[in-house]
Kinemage of the C-alpha trace (Angstrom):
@kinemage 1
@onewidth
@group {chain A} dominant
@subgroup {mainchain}
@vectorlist {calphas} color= white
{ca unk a 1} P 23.445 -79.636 91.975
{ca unk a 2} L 24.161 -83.481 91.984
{ca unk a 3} L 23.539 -84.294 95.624
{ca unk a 4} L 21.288 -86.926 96.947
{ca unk a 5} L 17.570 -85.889 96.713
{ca unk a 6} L 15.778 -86.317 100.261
{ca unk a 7} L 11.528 -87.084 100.187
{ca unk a 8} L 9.233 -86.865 102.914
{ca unk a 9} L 6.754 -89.575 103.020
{ca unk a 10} L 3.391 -89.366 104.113
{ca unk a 11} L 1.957 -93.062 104.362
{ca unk a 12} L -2.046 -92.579 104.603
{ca unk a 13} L -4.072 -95.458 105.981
{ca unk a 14} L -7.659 -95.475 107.335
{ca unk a 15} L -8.461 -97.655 110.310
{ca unk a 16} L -11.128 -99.904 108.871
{ca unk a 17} L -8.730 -100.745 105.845
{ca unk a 18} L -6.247 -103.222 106.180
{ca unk a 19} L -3.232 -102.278 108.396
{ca unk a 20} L -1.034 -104.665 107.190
{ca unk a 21} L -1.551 -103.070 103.826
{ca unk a 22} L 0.158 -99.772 105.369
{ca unk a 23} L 2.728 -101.795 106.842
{ca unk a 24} L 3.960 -103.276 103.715
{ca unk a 25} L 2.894 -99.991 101.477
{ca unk a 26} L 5.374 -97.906 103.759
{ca unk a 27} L 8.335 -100.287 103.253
{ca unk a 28} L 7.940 -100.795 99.871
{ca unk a 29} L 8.061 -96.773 99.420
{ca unk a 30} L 11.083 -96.754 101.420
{ca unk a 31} L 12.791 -99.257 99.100
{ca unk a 32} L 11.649 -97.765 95.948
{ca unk a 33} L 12.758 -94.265 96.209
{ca unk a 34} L 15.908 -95.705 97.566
{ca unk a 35} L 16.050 -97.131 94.346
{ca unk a 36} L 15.933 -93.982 92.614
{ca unk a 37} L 18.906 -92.924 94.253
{ca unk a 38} L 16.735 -90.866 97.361
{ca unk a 39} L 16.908 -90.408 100.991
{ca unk a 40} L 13.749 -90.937 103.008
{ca unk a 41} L 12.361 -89.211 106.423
{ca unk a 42} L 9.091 -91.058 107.106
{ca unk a 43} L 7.430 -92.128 110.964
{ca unk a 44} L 8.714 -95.259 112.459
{ca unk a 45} L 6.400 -98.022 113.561
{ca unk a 46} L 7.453 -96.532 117.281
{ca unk a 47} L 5.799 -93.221 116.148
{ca unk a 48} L 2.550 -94.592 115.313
{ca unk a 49} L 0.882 -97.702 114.298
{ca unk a 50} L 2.914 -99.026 111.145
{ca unk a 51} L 4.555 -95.824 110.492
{ca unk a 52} L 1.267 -94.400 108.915
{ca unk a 53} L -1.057 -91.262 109.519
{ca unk a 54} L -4.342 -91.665 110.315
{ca unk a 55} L -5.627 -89.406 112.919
{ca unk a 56} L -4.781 -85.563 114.146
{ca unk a 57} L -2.404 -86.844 116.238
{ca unk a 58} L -0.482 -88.808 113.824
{ca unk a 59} L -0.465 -85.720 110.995
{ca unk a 60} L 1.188 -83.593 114.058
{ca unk a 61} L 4.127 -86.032 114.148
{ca unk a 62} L 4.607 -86.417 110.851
{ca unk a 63} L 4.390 -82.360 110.568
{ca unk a 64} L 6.836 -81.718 112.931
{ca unk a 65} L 9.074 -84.746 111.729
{ca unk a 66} L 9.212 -83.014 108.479
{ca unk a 67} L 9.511 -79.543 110.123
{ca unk a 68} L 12.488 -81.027 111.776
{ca unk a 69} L 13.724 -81.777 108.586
{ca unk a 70} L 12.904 -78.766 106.645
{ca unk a 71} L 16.492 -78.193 105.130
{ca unk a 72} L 17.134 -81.677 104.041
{ca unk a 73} L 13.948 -82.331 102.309
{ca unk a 74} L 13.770 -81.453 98.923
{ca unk a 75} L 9.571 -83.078 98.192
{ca unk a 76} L 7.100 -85.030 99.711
{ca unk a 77} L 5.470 -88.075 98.614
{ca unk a 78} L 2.578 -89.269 99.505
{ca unk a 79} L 1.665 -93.220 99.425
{ca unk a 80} L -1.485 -94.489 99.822
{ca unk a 81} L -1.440 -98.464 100.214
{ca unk a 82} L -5.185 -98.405 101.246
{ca unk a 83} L -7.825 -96.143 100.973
{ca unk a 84} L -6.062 -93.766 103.151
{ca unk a 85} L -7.466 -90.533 105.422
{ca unk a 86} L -7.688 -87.515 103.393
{ca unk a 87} L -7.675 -84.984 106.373
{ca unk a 88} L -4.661 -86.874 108.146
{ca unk a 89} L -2.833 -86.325 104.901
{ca unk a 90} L -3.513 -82.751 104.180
{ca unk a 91} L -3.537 -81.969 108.036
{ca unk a 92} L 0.267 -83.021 108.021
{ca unk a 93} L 1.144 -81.167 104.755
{ca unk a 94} L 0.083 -77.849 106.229
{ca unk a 95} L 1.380 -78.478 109.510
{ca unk a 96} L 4.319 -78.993 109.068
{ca unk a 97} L 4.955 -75.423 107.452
{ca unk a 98} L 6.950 -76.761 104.354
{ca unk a 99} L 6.253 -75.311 101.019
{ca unk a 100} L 7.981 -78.602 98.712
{ca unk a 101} L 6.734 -80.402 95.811
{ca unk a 102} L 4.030 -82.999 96.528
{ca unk a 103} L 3.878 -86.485 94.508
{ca unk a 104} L 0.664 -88.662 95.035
{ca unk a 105} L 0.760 -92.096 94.698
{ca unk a 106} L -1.532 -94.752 95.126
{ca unk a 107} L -1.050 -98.632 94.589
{ca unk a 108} L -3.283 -100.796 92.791
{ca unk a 109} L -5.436 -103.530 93.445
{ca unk a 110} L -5.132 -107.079 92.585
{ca unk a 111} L -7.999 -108.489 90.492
{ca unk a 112} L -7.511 -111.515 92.364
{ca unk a 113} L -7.165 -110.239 95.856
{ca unk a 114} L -10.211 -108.451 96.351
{ca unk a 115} L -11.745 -109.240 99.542
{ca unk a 116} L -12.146 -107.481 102.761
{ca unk a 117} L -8.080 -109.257 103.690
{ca unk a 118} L -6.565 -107.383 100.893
{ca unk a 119} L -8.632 -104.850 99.336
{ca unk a 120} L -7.560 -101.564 98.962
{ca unk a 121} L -9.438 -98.927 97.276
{ca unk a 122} L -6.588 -96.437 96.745
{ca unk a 123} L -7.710 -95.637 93.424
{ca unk a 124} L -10.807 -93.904 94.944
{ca unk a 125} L -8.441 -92.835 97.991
{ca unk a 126} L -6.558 -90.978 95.644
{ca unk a 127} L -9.512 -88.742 94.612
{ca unk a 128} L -10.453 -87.688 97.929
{ca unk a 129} L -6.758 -87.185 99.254
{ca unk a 130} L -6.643 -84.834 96.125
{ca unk a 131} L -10.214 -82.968 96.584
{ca unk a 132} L -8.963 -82.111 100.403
{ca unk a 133} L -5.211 -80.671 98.993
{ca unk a 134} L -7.279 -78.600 96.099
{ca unk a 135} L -9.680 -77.467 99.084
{ca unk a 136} L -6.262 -76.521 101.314
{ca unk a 137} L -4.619 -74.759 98.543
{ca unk a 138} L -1.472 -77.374 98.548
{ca unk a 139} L -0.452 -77.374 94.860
{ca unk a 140} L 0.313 -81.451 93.982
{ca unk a 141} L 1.483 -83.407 91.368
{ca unk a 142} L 0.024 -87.308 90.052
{ca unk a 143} L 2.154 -90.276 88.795
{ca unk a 144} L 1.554 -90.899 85.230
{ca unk a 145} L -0.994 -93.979 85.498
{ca unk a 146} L -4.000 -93.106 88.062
{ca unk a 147} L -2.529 -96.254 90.208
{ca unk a 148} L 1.068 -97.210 90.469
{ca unk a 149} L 3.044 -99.981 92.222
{ca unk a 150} L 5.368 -98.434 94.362
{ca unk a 151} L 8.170 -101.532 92.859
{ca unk a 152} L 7.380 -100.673 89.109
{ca unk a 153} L 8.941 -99.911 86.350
{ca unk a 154} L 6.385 -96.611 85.951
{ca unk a 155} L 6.829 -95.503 89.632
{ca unk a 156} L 10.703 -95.669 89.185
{ca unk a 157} L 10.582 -93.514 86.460
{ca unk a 158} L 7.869 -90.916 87.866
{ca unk a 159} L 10.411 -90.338 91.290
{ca unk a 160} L 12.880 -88.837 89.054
{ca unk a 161} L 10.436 -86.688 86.760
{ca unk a 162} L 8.676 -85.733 90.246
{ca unk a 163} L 13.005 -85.451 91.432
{ca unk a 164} L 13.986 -83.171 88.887
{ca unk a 165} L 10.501 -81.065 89.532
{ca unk a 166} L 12.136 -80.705 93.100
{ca unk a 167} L 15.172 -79.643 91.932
{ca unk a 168} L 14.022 -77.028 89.604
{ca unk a 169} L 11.867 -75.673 92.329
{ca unk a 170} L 14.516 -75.726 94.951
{ca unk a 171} L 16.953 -74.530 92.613
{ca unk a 172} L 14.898 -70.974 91.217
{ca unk a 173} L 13.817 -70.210 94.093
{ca unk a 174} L 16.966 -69.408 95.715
{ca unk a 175} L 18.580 -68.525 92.435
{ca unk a 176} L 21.269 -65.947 92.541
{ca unk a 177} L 22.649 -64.493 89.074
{ca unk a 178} L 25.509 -62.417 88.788
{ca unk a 179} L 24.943 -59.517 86.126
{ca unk a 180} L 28.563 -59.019 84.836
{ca unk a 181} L 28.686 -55.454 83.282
{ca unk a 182} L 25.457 -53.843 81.136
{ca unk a 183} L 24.251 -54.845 78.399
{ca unk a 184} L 24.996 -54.066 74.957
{ca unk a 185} L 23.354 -50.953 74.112
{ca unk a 186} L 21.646 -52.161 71.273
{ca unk a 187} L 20.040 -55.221 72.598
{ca unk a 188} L 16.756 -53.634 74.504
{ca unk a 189} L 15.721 -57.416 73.542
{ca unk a 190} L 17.131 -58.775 77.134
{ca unk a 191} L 15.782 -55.782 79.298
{ca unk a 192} L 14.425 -57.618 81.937
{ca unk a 193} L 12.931 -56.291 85.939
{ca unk a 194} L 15.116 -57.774 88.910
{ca unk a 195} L 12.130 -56.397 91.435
{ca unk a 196} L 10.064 -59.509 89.644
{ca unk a 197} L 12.743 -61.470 89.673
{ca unk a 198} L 13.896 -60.821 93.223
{ca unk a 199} L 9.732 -61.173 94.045
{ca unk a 200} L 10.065 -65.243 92.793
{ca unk a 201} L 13.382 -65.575 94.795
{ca unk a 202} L 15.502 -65.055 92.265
{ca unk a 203} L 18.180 -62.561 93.528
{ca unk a 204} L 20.881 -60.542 90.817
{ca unk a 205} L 23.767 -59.700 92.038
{ca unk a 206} L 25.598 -57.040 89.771
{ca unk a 207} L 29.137 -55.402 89.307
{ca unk a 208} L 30.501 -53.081 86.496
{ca unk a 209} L 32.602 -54.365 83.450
{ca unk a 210} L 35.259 -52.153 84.902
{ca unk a 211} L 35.744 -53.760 88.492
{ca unk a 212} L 35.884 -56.853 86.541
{ca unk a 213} L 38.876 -55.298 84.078
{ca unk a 214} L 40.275 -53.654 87.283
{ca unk a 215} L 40.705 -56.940 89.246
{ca unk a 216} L 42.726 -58.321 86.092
{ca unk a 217} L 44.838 -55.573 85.500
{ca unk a 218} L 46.178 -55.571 89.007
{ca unk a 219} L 46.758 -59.694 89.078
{ca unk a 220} L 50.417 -60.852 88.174
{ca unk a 221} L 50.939 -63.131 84.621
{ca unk a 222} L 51.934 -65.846 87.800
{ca unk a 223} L 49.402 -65.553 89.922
{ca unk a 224} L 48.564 -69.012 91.246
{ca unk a 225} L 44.823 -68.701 90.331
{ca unk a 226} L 45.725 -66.988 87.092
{ca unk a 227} L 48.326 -70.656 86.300
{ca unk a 228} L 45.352 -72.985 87.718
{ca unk a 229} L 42.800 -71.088 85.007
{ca unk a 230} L 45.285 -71.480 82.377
{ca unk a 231} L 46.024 -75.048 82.597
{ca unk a 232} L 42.285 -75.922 82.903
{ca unk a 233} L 41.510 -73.890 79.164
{ca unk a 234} L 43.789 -75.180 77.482
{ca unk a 235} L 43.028 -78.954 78.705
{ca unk a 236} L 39.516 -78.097 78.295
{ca unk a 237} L 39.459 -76.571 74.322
{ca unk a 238} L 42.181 -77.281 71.272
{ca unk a 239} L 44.018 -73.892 71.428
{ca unk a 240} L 46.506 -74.262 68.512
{ca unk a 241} L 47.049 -71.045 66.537
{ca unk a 242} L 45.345 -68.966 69.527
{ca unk a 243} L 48.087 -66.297 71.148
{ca unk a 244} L 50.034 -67.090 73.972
{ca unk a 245} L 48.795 -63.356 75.063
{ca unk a 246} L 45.031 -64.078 74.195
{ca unk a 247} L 44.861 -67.242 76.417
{ca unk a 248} L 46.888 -65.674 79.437
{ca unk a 249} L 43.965 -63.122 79.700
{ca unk a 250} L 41.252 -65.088 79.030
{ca unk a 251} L 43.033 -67.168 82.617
{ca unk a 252} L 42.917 -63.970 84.441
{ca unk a 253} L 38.994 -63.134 83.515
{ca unk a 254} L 38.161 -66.575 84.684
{ca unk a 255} L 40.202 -66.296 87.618
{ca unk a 256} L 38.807 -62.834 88.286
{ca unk a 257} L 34.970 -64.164 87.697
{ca unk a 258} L 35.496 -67.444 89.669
{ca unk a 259} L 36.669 -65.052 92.462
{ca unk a 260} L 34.262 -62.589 92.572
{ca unk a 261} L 31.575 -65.708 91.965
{ca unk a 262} L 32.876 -66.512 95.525
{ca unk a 263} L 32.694 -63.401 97.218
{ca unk a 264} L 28.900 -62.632 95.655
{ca unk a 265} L 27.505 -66.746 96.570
{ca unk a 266} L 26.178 -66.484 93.130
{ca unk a 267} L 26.077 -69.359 90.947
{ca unk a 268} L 24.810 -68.377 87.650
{ca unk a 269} L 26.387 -65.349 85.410
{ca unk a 270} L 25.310 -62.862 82.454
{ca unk a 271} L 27.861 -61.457 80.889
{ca unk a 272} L 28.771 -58.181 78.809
{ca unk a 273} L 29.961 -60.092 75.959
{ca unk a 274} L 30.769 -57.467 73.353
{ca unk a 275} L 32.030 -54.899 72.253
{ca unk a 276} L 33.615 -53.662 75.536
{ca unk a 277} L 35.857 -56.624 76.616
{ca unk a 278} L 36.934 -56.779 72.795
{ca unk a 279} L 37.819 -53.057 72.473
{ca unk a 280} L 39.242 -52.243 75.805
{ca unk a 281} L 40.526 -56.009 77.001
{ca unk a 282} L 41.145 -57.481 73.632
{ca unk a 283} L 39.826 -61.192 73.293
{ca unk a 284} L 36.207 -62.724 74.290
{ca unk a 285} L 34.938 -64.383 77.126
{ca unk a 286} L 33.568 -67.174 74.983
{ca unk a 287} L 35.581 -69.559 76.585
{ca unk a 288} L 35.413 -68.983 80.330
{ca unk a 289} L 31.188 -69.085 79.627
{ca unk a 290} L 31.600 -72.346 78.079
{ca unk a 291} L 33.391 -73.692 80.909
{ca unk a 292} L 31.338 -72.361 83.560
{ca unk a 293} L 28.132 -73.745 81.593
{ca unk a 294} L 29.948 -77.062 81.195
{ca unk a 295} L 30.204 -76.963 84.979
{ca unk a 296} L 26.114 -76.850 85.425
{ca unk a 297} L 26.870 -73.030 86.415
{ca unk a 298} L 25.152 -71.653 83.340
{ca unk a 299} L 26.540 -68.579 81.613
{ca unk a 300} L 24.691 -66.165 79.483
{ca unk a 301} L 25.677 -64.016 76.698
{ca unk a 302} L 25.049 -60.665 76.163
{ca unk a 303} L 23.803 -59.921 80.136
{ca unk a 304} L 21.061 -61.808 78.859
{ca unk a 305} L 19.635 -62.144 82.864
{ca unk a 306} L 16.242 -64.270 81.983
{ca unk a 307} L 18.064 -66.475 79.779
{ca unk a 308} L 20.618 -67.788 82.308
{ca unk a 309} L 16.988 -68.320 84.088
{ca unk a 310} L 15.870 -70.958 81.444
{ca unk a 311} L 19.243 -72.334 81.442
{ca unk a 312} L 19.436 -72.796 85.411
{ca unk a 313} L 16.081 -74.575 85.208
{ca unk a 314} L 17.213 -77.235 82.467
{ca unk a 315} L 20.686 -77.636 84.266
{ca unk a 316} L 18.693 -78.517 87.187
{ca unk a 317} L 16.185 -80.974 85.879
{ca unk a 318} L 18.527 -82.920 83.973
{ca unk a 319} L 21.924 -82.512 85.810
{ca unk a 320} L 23.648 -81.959 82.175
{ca unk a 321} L 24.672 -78.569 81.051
{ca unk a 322} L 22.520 -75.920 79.191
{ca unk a 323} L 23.458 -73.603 76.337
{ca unk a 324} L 21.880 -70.161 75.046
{ca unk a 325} L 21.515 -70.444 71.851
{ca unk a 326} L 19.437 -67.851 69.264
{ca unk a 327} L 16.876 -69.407 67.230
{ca unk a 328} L 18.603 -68.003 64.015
{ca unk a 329} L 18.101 -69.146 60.389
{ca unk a 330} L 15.669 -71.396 58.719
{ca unk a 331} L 16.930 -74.403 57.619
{ca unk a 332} L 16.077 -74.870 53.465
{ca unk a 333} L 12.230 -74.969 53.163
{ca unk a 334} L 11.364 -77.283 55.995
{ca unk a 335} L 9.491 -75.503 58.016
{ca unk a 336} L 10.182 -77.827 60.967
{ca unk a 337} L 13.626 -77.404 61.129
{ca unk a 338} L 16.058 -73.900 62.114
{ca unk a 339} L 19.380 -73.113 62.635
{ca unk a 340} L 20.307 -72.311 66.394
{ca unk a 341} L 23.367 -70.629 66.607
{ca unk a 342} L 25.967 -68.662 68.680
{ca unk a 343} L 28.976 -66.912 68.518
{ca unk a 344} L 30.239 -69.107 70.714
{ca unk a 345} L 30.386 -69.842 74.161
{ca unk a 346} L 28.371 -73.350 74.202
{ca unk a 347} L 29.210 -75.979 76.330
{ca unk a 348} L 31.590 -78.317 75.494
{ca unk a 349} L 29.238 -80.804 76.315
{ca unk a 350} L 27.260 -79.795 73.284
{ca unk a 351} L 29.722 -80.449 70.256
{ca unk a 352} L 30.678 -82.976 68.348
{ca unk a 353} L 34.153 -81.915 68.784
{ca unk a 354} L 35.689 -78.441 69.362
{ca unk a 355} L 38.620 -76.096 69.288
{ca unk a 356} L 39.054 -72.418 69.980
{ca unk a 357} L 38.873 -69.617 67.825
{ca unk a 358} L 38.132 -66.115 66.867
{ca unk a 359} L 34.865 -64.392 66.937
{ca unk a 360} L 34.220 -63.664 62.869
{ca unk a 361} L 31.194 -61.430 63.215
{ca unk a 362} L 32.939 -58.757 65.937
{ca unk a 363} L 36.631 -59.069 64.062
{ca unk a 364} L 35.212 -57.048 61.264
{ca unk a 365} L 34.692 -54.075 64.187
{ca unk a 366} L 37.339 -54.981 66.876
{ca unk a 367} L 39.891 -56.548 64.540
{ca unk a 368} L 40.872 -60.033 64.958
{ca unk a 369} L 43.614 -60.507 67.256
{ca unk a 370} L 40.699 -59.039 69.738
{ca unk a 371} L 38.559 -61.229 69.458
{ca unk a 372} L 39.996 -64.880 70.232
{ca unk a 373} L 38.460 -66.843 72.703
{ca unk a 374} L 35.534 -68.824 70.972
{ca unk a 375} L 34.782 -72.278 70.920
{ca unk a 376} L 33.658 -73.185 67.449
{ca unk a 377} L 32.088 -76.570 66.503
{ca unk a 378} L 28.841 -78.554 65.217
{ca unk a 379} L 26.337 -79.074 67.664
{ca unk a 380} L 25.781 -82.800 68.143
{ca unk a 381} L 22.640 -84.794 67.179
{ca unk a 382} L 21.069 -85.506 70.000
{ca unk a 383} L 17.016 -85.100 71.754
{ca unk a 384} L 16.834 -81.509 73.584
{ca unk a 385} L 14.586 -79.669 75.269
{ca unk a 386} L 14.565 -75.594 74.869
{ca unk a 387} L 13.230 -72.890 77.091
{ca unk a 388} L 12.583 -69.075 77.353
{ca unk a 389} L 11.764 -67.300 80.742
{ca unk a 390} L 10.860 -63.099 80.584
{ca unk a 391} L 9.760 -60.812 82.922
{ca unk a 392} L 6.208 -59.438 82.109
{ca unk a 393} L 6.459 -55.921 83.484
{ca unk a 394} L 3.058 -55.391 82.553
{ca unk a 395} L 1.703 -57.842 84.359
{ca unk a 396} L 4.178 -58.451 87.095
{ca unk a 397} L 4.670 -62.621 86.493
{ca unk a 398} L 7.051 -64.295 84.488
{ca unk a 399} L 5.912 -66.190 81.882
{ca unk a 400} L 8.325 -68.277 79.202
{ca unk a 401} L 7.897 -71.169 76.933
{ca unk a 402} L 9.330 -74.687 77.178
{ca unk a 403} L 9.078 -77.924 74.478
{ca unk a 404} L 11.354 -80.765 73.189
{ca unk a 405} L 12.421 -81.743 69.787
{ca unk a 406} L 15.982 -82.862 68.311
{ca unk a 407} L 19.503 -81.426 66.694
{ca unk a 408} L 20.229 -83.598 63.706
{ca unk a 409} L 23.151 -84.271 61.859
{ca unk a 410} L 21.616 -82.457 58.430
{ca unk a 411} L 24.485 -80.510 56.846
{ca unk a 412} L 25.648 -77.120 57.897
{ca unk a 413} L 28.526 -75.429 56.840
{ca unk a 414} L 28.445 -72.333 59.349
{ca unk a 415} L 31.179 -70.612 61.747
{ca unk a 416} L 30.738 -70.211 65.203
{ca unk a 417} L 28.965 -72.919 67.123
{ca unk a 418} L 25.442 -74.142 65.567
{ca unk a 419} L 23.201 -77.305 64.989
{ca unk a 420} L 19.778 -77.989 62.740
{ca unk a 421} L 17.376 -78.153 65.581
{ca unk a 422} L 14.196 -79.797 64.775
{ca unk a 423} L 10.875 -79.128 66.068
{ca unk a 424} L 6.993 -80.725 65.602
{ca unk a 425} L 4.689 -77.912 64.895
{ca unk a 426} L 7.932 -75.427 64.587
{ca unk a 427} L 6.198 -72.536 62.958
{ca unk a 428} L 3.113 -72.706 65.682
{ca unk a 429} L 5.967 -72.025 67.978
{ca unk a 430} L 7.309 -69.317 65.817
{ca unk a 431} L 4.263 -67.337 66.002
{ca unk a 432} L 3.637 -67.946 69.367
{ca unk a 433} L 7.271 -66.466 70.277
{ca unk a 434} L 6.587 -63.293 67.988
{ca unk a 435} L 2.945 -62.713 68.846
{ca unk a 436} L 3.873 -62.623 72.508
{ca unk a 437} L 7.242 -60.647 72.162
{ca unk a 438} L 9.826 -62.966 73.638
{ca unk a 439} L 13.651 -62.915 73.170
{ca unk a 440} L 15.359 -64.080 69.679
{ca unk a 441} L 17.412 -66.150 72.544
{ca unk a 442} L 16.667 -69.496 73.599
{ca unk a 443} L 18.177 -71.887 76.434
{ca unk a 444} L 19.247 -75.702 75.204
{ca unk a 445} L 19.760 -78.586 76.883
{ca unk a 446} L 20.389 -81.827 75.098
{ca unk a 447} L 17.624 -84.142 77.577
{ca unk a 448} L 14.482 -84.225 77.878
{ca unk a 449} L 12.661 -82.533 80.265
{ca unk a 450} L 10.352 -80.383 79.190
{ca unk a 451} L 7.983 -81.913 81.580
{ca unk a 452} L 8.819 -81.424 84.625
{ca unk a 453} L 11.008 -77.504 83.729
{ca unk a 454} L 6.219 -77.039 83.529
{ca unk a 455} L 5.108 -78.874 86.261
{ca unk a 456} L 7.842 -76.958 88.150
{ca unk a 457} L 7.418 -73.790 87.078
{ca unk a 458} L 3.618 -73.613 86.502
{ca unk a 459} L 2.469 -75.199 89.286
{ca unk a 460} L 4.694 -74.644 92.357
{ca unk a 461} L 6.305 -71.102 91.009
{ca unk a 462} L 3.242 -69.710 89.652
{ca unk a 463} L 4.988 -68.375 86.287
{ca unk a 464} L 2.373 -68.750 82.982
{ca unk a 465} L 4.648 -70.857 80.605
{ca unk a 466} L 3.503 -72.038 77.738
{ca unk a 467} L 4.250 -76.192 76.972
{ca unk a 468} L 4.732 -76.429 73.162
{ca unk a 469} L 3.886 -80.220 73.643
């Protein structure tokens, strides 16, 4: 998930503009998104004149430079340092066969450089390069101010919106989740269809709670993998007072998951959370979740498919990890403010500090020496941003949610692991979730990027989310 983003560039130029405005345009888009921490494939000078696409000819190199390219690039961005020729530009976005995020840039004019030497009328360029894309059905997105320089502050900080766009698209559409076990019988809340998942690229990969208990049984208390998993728990959560017993099969499950993980190439997991693996395996999985979450390999409770969805997506566009979390209590009489809270297997990344313990809600079933394993803590104040994908099966789309507000440090005295969220407009967002049926779960991640987890997911996926902005 952290390697090196790679952008196309399309430089557009048109002949009776200045060249050496193309030229200097291209190297200073070269330089900037090198700045952001990007690769670059983009014509040469020897390719055509200045490196720039102006005519059929020129949009067929760039097309099949980029076609070339197709598994390193992650987006395209297009510069236009002059005026620039619309049909060049769209010519070599359809050409070259790529289906990537498109950024569109243009730089501004100096008031005091405004004759026919240095003019450059890419803020009208701009509108034309974008009529022709709309016309060719090549979705786009726009920097934040109508004209950017490619060396400012503005531009640097629209590559890595229009970065983690890329990601997130990249990312979903070659998703695959594995479904560990079924889930709980009396939580038709997560139901979800993998044919419209599997029909946005998103492939589930599933395998029965019992193959999962099988593999365990038949590993040794000293099997390397089993040691390695052990070691890394108990250097990754305070386990005092937890069973010797508890934690050696808690190593085995994560041994067993991070093996079969392999086998499956899937990256994300759901898991059957309760009551099975209390009653039959005796502790929760709490733990191993957390650490695979903590990882940027998100993991859902309660075979909650969609959910590790929204989590994926946030990973992704901010690199940090994502928790599930369920929008749970009001918080006093403020009606922008809730409880989110799990049982739980949050990232570690998310508390203030945090040690392992028992699940209190399933003891009272399962008994408590079953159900060690959870990581219990405060959730630290910090921005976030929260998300909700579902499957539609009446309509055949997904469709979700996504905003941004805070966890605070207000009081709490709670089990489990929980935070006071805060949210503008909270209880327009309430309705919203119960008018249109969506899960009591929500994914976390403590950035903000609420931005581009829409841009991504509206415009290049096609899903109808909702920005509670």
């Amino acid at each position: 998930m952290n390697n090196q983003l790679t952008m196309g560039i399309v430089v557009g130029s048109r002949g009776f503009f200045p060249a050496h405005l193309a030229k200097s345009g291209r190297e200073e888009m070269i330089a900037a998104l090198d700045r952001a921490g990007m690769k670059t494939v983009v014509l040469g000078p020897e390719d055509t004149k200045h490196g720039a696409v102006q005519t059929r000819d020129d949009a067929k190199k760039c097309a099949a430079l980029f076609a070339a390219n197709r598994d390193k690039l992650d987006g395209i961005v297009v510069t236009l340092p002059n005026f620039g020729e619309e049909r060049a530009v769209v010519d070599a976005l359809r050409l070259s066969g790529l289906n990537l995020p498109v950024l569109i840039q243009a730089t501004p004019d100096s008031a005091g450089r405004m004759t026919i030497r240095d003019r450059r009328d890419s803020f009208c360029g701009k509108m034309s390069a974008c009529n022709n894309l709309k016309q060719y059905g090549i979705p786009y997105s726009l920097t934040t101010l109508h004209t950017e320089a490619p060396d400012s502050e503005q531009f640097r900080k629209d590559a890595l919106w229009f970065g983690a766009v890329c990601r997130v698209v990249k990312g979903l559409r070659s998703m695959r989740i594995g479904a560990i076990g079924a889930r709980p019988a009396a939580f038709n809340t997560v139901r979800y269809s993998e044919k419209i998942l599997e029909a946005n690229g998103i492939s589930v990969e599933t395998v029965d709670l019992s193959e999962i208990l099988g593999r365990i049984q038949r590993m040794k208390d000293d099997d390397p993998a089993a040691k390695a998993k052990l070691a890394a728990i108990k250097e990754y959560v305070a386990t005092e007072g937890v069973p010797a017993a508890a934690l050696l099969k808690m190593a085995k499950l994560g041994a067993v998951i991070d093996r079969w993980k392999i086998e499956t190439d899937v990256t994300v997991t759901a898991v059957q959370c309760w009551t099975a693996i209390e009653d039959y395996f005796g502790v929760v999985p709490c733990t191993v979740m957390s650490m695979m979450s903590n990882d940027l390999a998100p993991s859902a409770c309660e075979v909650d498919v969609c959910g590790s969805v929204a989590m994926y997506a946030l990973a992704l566009a901010s690199q940090t990890p994502s928790a599930l979390l369920d929008w749970n209590n009001n918080y006093g009489d403020n009606p922008d403010k809730a409880v989110c809270f799990h049982c739980s297997n949050l990232p570690k990344h998310f508390f203030e500090s945090v040690r392992m313990d028992y699940q209190e809600i399933i003891a009272g079933t399962v008994g408590k020496d079953n159900t060690f394993g959870t990581c219990v803590g405060r959730v630290k104040a910090a921005p976030m941003t929260y998300a909700r994908f579902s499957t539609d099966e009446t309509t055949g789309k997904v469709r979700g949610y996504v905003g941004e507000g805070r966890f605070t440090d207000d009081p709490l005295d709670t089990f489990g692991g929980a935070g006071v969220v805060e949210i503008p407009r909270m209880q327009t967002l309430l309705r919203y979730i119960c008018e249109n049926g969506f899960e009591h779960h929500v994914a976390a991640n403590l950035a903000q990027v609420a931005g581009p987890v829409h841009e991504a997911t509206t415009k290049y996926l096609g899903w109808e989310v909702y920005s509670h902005a």
